[in-house]
Kinemage of the C-alpha trace (Angstrom):
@kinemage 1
@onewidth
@group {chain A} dominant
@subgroup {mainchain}
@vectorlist {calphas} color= white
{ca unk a 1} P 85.734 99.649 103.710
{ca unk a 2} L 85.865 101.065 100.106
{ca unk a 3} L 82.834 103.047 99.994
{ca unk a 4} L 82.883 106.784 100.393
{ca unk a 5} L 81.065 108.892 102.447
{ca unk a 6} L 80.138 112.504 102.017
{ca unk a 7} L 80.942 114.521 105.107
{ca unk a 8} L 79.444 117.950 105.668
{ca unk a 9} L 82.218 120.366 106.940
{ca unk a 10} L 80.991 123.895 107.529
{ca unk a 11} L 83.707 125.275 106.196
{ca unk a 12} L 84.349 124.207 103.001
{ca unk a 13} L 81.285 122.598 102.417
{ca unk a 14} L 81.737 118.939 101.752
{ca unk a 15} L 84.734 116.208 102.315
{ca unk a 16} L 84.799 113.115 100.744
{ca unk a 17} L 85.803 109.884 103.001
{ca unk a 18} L 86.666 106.703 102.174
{ca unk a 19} L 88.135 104.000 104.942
{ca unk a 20} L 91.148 102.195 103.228
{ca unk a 21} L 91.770 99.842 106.185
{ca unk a 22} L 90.533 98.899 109.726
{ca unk a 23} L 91.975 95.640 110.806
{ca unk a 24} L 90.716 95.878 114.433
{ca unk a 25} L 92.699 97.157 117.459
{ca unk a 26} L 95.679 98.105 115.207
{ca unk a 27} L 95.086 100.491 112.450
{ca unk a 28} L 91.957 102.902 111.050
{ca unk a 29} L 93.537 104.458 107.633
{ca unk a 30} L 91.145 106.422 105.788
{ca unk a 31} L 91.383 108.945 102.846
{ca unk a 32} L 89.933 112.443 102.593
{ca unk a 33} L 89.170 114.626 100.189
{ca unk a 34} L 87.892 118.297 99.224
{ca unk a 35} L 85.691 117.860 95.702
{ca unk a 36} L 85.743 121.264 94.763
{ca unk a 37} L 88.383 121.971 92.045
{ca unk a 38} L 89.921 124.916 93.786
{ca unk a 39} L 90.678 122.956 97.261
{ca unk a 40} L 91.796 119.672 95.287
{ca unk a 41} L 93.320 117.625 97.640
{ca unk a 42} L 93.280 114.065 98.648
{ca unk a 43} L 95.078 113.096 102.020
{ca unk a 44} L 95.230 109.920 103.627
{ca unk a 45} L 95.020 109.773 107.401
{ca unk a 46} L 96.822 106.732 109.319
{ca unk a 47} L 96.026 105.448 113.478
{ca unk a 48} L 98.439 102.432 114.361
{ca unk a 49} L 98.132 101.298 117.281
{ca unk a 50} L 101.426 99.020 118.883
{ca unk a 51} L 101.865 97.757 122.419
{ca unk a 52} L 104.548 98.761 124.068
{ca unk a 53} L 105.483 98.557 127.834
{ca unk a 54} L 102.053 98.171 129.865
{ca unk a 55} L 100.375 100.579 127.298
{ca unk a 56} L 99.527 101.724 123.608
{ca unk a 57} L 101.821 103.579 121.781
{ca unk a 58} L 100.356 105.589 118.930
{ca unk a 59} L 101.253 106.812 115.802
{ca unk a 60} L 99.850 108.964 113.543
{ca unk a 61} L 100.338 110.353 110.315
{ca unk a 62} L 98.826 112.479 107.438
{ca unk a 63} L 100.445 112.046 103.798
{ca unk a 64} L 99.368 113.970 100.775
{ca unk a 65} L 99.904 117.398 100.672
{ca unk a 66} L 101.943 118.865 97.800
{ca unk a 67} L 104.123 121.266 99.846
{ca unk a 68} L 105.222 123.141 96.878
{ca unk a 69} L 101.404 124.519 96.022
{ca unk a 70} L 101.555 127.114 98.220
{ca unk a 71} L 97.502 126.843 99.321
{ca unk a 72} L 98.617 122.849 100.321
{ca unk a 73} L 101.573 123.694 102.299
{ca unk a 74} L 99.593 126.173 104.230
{ca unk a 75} L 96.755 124.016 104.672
{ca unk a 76} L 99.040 121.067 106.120
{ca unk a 77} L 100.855 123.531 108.406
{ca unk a 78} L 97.719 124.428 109.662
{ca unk a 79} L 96.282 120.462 110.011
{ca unk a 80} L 99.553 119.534 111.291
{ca unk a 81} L 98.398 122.775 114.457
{ca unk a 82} L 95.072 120.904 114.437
{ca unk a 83} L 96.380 117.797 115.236
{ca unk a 84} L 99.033 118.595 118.244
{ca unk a 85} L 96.809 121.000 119.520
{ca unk a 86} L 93.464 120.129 119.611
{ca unk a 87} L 93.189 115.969 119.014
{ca unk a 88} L 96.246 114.724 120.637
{ca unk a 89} L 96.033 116.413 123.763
{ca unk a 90} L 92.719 114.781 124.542
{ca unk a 91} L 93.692 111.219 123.352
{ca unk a 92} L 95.580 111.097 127.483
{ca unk a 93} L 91.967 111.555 129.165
């Protein structure tokens, strides 16, 4: 925990990740961030994990954005797609 990692993203060419906390079973919270000046962005990304019933109950969430730059707000429209429609789905398998 505390040390960033460079990530490789085809797209936009590197992200910059740094786990923030990981107590185990309950919670992965990690930042994320484009370095180039004209995506500037830092997000932090939250998994908690709580029992409920004879299962898990996620929840998820994705702070950061400043909705009133208009480049942001699309951006976490867009993530906010990514998430329902392409992670969550498969978290049920």
């Amino acid at each position: 925990m505390g040390v960033a990692v460079l990530l490789e993203n085809p797209r936009r060419n590197e992200i910059i990740c740094e786990v923030l906390a990981a107590p185990p079973c309950k919670q992965l919270t990690y930042s994320w961030m484009y370095p180039q000046p004209e995506h500037r962005a830092r997000c932090t990304v939250d998994w908690t994990l709580q029992p409920q019933g004879g299962g898990t109950r996620l929840l998820l969430t994705q702070t950061g954005f400043d909705i009133e730059d208009r480049r942001q707000k699309m951006a976490r429209n867009a993530t906010e797609r990514s998430w329902r429609q392409l992670v969550l789905p498969r978290l049920g398998r």
